[in-house]
Structure formats: structure tokens, C-alpha cells
Residue frames relative to the residue before (quaternion, step in Angstrom):
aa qw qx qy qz dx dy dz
X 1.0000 0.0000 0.0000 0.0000 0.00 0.00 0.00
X 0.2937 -0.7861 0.4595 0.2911 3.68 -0.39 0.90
X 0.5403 -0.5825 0.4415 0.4170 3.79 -1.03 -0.02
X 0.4488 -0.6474 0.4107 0.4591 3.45 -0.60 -0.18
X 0.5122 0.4836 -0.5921 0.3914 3.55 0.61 0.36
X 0.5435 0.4767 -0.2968 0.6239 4.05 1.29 -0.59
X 0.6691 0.4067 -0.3664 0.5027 3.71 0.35 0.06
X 0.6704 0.4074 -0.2973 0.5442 3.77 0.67 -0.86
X 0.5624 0.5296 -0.3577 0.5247 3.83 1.08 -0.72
X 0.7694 0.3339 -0.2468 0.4854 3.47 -0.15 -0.54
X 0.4553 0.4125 -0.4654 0.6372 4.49 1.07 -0.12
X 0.8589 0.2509 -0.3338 0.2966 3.66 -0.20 -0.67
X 0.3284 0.7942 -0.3799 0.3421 3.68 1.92 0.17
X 0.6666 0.6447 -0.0150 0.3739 2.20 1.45 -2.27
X 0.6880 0.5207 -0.2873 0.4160 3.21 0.91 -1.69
X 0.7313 0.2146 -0.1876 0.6196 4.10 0.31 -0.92
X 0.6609 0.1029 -0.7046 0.2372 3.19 -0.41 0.62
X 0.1106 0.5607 -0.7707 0.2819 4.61 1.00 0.31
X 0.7901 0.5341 -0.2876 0.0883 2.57 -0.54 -2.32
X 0.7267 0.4538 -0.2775 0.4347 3.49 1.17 -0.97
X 0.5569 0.6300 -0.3354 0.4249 3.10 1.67 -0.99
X 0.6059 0.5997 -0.3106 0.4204 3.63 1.21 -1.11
X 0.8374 0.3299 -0.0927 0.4259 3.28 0.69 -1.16
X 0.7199 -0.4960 0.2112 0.4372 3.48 0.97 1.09
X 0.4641 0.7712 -0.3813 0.2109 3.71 1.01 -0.05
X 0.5382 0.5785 0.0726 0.6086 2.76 1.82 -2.00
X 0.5308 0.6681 -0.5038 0.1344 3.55 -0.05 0.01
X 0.3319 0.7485 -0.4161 0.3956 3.91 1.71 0.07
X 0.1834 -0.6983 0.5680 0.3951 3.42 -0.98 -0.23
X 0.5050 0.5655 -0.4847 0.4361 3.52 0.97 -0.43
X 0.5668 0.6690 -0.2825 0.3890 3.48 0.83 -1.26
X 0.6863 0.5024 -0.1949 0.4884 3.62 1.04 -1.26
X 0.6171 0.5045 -0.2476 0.5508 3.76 1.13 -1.29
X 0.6983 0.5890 -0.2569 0.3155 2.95 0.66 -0.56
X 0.5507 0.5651 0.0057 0.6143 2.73 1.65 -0.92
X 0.8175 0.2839 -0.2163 0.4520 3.50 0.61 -0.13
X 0.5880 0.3623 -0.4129 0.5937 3.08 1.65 0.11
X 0.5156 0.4518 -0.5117 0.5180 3.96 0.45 0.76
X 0.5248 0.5680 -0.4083 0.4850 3.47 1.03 -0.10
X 0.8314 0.2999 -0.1119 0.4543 3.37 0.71 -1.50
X 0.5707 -0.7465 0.2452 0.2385 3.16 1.31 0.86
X 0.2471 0.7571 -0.4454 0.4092 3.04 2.16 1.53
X 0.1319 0.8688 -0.4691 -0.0876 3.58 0.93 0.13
X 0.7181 0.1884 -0.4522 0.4944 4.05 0.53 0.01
X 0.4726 0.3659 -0.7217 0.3492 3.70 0.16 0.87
X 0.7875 0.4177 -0.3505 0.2875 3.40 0.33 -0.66
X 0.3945 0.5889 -0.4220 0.5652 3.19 1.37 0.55
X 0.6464 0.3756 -0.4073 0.5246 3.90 0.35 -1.54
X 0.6597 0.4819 -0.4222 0.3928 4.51 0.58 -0.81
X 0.6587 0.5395 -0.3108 0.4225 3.52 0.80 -0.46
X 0.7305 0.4308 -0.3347 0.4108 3.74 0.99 -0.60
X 0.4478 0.6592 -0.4584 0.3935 3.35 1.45 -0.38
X 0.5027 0.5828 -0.3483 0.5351 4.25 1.75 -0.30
X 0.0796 -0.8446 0.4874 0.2066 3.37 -0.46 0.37
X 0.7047 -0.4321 0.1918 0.5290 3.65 -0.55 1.56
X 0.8077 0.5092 -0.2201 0.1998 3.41 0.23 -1.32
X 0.6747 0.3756 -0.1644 0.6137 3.03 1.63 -1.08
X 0.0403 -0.9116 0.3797 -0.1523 3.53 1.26 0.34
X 0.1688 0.8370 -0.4945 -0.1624 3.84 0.17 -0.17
X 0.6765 -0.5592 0.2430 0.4130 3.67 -0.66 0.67
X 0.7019 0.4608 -0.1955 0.5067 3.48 1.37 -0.76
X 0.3974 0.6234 -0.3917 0.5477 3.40 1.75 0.56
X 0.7389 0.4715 -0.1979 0.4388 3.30 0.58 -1.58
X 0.7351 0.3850 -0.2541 0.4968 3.76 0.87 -1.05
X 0.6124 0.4409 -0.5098 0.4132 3.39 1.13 0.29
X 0.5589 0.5946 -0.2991 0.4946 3.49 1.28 -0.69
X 0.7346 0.1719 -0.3533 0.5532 3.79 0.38 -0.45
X 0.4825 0.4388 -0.6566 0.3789 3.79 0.19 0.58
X 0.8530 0.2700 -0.3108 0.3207 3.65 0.67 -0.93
X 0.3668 0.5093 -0.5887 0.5094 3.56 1.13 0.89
X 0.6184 0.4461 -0.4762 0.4379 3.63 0.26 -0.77
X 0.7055 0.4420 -0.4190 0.3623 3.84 0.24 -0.83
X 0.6893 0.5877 -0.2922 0.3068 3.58 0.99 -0.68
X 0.1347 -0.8161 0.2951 0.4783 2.56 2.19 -0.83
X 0.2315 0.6434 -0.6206 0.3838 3.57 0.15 1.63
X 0.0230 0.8779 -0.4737 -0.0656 3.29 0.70 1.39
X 0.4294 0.7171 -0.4434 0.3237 3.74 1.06 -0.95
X 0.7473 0.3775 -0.0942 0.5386 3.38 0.87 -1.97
X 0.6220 0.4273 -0.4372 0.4892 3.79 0.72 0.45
X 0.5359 0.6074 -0.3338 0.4822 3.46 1.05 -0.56
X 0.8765 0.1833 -0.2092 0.3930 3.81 1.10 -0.62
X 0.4294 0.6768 -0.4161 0.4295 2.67 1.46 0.49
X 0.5775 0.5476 -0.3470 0.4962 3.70 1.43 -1.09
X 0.5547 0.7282 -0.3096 0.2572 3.13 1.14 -1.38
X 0.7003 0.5165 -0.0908 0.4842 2.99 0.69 -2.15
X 0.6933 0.4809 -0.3830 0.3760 4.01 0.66 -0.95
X 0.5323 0.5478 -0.4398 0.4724 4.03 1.32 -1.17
X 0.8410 0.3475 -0.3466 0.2278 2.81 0.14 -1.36
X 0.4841 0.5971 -0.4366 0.4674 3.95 1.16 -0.57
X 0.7435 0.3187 -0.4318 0.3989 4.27 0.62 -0.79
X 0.7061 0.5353 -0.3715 0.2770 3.30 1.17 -0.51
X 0.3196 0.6409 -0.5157 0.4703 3.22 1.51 0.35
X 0.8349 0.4909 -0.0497 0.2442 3.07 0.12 -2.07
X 0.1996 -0.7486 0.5667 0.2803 3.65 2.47 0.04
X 0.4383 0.3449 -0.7026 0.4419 2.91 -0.45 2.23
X 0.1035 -0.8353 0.5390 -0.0320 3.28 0.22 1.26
X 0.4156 0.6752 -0.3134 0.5227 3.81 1.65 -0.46
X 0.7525 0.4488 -0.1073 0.4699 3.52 0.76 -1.20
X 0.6751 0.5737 -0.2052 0.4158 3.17 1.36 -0.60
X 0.5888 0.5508 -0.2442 0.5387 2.85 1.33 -1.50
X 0.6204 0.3994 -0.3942 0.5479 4.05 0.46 -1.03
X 0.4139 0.6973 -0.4658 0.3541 3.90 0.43 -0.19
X 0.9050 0.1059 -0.0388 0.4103 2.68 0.11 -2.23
X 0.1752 0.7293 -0.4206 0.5105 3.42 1.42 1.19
X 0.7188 0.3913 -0.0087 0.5745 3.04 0.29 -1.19
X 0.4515 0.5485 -0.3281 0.6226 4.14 1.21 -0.02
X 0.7698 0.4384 -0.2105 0.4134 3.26 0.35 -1.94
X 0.7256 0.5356 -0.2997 0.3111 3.66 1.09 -0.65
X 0.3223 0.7679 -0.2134 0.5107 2.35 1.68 -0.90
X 0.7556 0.4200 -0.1355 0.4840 3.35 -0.49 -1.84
X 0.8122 0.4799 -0.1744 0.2821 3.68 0.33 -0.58
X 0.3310 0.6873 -0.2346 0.6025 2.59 1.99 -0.38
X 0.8653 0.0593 -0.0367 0.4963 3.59 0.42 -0.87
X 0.6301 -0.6070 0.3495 0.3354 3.33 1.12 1.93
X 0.3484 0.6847 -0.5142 0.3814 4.12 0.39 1.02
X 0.2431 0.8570 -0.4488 -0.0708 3.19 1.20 0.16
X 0.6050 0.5523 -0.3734 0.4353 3.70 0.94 -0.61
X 0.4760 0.6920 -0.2713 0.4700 3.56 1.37 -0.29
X 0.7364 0.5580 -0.0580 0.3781 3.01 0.87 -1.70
X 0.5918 0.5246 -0.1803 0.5848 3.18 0.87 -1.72
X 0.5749 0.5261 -0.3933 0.4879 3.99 0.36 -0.98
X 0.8122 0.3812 -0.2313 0.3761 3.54 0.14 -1.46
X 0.4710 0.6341 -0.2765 0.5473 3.74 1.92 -0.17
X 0.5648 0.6656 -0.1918 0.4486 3.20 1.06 -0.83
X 0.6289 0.6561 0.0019 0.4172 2.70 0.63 -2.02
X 0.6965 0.5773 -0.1585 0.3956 3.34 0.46 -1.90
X 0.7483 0.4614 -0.2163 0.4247 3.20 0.86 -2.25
X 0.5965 0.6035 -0.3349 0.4097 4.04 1.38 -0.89
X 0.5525 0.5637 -0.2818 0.5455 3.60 1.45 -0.74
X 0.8710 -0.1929 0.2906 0.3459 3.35 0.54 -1.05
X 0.0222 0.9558 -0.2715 -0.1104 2.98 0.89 1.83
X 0.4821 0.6087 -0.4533 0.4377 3.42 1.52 -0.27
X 0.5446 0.7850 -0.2610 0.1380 3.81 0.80 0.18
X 0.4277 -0.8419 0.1440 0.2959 3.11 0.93 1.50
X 0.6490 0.6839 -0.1842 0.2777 3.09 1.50 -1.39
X 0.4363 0.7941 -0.2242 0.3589 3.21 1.76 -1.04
X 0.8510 0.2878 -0.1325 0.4189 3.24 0.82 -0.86
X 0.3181 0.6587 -0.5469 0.4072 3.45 1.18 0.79
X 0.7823 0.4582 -0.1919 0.3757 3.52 0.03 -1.46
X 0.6954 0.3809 -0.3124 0.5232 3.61 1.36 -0.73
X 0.5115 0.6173 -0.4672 0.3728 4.00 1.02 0.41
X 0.6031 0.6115 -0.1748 0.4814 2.88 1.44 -1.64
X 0.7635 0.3645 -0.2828 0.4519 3.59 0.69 -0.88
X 0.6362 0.3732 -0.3012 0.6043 3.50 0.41 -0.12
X 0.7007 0.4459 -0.3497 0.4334 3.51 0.65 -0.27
X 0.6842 0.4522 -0.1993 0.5364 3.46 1.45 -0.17
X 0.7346 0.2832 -0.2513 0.5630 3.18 1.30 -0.25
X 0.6204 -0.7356 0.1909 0.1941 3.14 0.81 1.04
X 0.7391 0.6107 -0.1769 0.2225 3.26 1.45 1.09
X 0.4478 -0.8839 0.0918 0.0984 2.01 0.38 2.72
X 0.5085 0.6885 -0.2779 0.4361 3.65 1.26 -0.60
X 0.7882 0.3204 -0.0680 0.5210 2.97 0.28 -1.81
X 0.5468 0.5548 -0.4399 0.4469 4.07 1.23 -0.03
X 0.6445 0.6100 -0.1898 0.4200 3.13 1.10 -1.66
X 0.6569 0.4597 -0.4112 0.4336 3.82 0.88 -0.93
X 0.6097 0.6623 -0.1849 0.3943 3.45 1.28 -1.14
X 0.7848 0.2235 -0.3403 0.4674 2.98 0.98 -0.47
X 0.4698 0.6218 -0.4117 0.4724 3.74 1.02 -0.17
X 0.5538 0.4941 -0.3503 0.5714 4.00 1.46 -0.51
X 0.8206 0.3637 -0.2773 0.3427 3.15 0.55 -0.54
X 0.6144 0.4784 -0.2895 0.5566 3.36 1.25 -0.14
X 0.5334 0.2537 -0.4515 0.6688 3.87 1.02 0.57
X 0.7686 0.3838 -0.4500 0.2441 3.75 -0.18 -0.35
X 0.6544 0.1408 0.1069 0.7352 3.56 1.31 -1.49
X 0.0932 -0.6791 0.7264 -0.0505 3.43 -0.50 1.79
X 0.5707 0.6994 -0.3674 0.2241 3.74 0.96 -1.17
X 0.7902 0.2535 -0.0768 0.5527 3.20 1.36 -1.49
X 0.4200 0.6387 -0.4445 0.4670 3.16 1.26 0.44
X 0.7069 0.4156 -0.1138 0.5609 3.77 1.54 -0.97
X 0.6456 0.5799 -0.3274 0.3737 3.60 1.69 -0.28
X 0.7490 -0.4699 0.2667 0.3834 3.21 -1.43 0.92
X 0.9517 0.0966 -0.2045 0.2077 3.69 0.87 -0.56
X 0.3115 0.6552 -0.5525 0.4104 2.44 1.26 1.70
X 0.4564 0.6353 -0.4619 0.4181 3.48 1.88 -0.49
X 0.6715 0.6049 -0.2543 0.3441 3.38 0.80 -1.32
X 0.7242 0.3981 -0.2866 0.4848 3.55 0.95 -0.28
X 0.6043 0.6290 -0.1879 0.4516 3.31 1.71 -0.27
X 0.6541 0.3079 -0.2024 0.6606 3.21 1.81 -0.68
X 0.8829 0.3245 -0.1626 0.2979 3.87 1.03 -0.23
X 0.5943 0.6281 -0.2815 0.4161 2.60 1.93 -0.79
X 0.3631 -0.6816 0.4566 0.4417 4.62 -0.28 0.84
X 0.5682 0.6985 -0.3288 0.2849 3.72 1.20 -0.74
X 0.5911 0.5854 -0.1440 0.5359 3.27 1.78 -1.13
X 0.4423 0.6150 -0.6231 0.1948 4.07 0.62 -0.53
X 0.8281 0.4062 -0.2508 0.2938 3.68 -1.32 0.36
X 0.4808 0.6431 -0.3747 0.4635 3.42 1.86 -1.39
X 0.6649 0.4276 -0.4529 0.4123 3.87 0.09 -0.86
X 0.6991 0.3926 -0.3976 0.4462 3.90 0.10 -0.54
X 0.7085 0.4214 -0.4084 0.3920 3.54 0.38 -1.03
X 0.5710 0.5264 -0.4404 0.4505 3.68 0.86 -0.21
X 0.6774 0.4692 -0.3345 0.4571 3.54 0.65 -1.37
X 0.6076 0.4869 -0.3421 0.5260 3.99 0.81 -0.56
X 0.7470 0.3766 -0.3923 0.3823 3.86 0.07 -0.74
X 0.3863 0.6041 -0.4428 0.5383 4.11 2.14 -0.82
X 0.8306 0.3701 -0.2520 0.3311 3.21 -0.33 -1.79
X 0.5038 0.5578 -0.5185 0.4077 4.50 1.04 0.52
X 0.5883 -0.4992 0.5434 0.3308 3.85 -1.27 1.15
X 0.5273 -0.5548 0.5964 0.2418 3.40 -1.33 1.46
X 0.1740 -0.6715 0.7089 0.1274 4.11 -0.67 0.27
X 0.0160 0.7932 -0.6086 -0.0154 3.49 -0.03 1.25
């Protein structure tokens, strides 16, 4: 039975690699099977489906499926280059959108094994790729939200609720709020900064 911090990991696996799947990235079936057993938390079939790709012909939406499921196995070294290997393949390809969910997916990565100054960088990173990117701002709650720092969480999240109410109100940010262990507390401090008198 996964935990729900391995359950919320694998919805937001899910979520960017759709997104690639949506946007023409994904368009393999192996590529898809693959993909759905990293979902179900088969991570060396979808590995044994991924090598049938040879390195070379590699597509970017190969690699980010491959370092999500090293990351689930926790073979972070070999998730680290896989993410690695996908940025760089969109930033070739000026999909900087694709990148940015990359180095997202880096940052989780990177957290996973308590790098947090690492992490934040690759958050950074993300927002330079793509600041209107929603995704950006998972990994930098969690990290401040794990290293206890309530201030510098709290400003973050008050930025984020004037910049991107939308996903601040969207199902999967609820979803990391009601499942994600990385998230305890975020739901009150939001419901406390709502519940302050507009200062008009």
C-alpha cells in the first residue's frame, strides 16, 4: 500500500508527464505503458519498457518517465540524470514549458534526498524557464515547509495567492494540500492569511 506522500508523488508524475502526453510528447505506445506502470508503482517494468529505447534515440518524454521511475525506486543519482538529460533535450527543442516541469521534477527529486539548497536552485531555475508556471511552486512549499520556515513559507504563500489564485483554488493543488505529508499546516496558513480584513 503506498503512503500518501508516494501516492501524491506519482498524481503529480502523472500530471506532467499527461501534459507531455497532451502536447505531442507522449505519442509512443510503449512510451504510454510505460507510463502507466510508474503510475502503478511498477517502476522496473517500466524501466525493463524503457530500455527496449535506445539512449540515442531517447525521447525527452522517455527520460522523464524513466527518472520519475528511478526516483520512485529511490535511485536518485539515476533520476537526477535522467531529469537532467530531458531539460536539456526541451531546451534544445525551445520548449522551455517542458523544461521548466523538468527542472521541477529535479527539485523533487533533489528533495527526496534532503538537498534542499539544490532544490530551491532547480525552483529557481524552473520560474526562469517559465514564470507563469504553476508547477514551480510545489517543491518550494515543501521545502520551506519542511525546513521549518515559517516566515519565509508564509511570504510564499501570500505571493502566491495574489499572483496564481486559480491554482491556488485548483484541484491539484487541493490534492497536495489534503495528501501531500510535505503540505501539513499549508491548508490553515492559507485559511488564516483569506480569513485577514482586505486593507482597501
Amino acid at each position: 500500500m503506498p503512503t500518501k506522500l508516494e501516492t501524491a508523488f506519482r498524481k503529480f508524475s502523472w500530471e506532467t508527464s499527461r501534459r507531455a502526453s497532451l502536447s505531442g510528447l507522449i505519442t509512443e505506445p510503449l512510451l504510454e505503458h510505460a507510463l502507466q506502470l510508474h503510475i502503478a508503482g511498477r517502476y522496473e517494468e517500466a524501466l525493463a519498457e524503457l530500455a527496449q529505447i535506445p539512449e540515442e534515440t531517447r525521447p525527452s518524454a522517455a527520460w522523464r518517465i524513466l527518472g520519475h521511475a528511478e526516483h520512485g525506486r529511490g535511485n536518485h543519482e539515476a533520476a537526477i540524470v535522467a531529469h537532467i538529460k530531458s531539460r536539456a533535450m526541451n531546451e534544445a527543442r525551445g520548449d522551455p514549458s517542458s523544461a521548466s516541469d523538468d527542472e521541477v521534477n529535479l527539485a523533487a527529486v533533489l528533495i527526496s534526498m534532503r538537498r534542499y539548497e539544490d532544490a530551491w536552485e532547480a525552483t529557481e531555475r524552473a520560474r526562469t524557464l517559465a514564470p507563469r508556471n504553476p508547477a514551480s511552486w510545489l517543491p518550494r512549499i515543501s521545502i520551506l515547509n519542511r525546513q521549518e520556515r515559517a516566515a519565509e513559507l508564509e511570504r510564499e504563500l501570500r505571493t502566491l495567492l495574489r499572483e496564481m489564485p486559480e491554482f491556488a483554488d485548483s484541484s491539484r493543488f487541493r490534492d497536495h494540500l489534503e495528501n501531500d505529508t510535505d503540505f501539513i499546516g499549508v491548508a490553515d496558513l492559507i485559511a488564516n492569511i483569506r480569513r485577514e480584513p482586505c486593507v482597501s
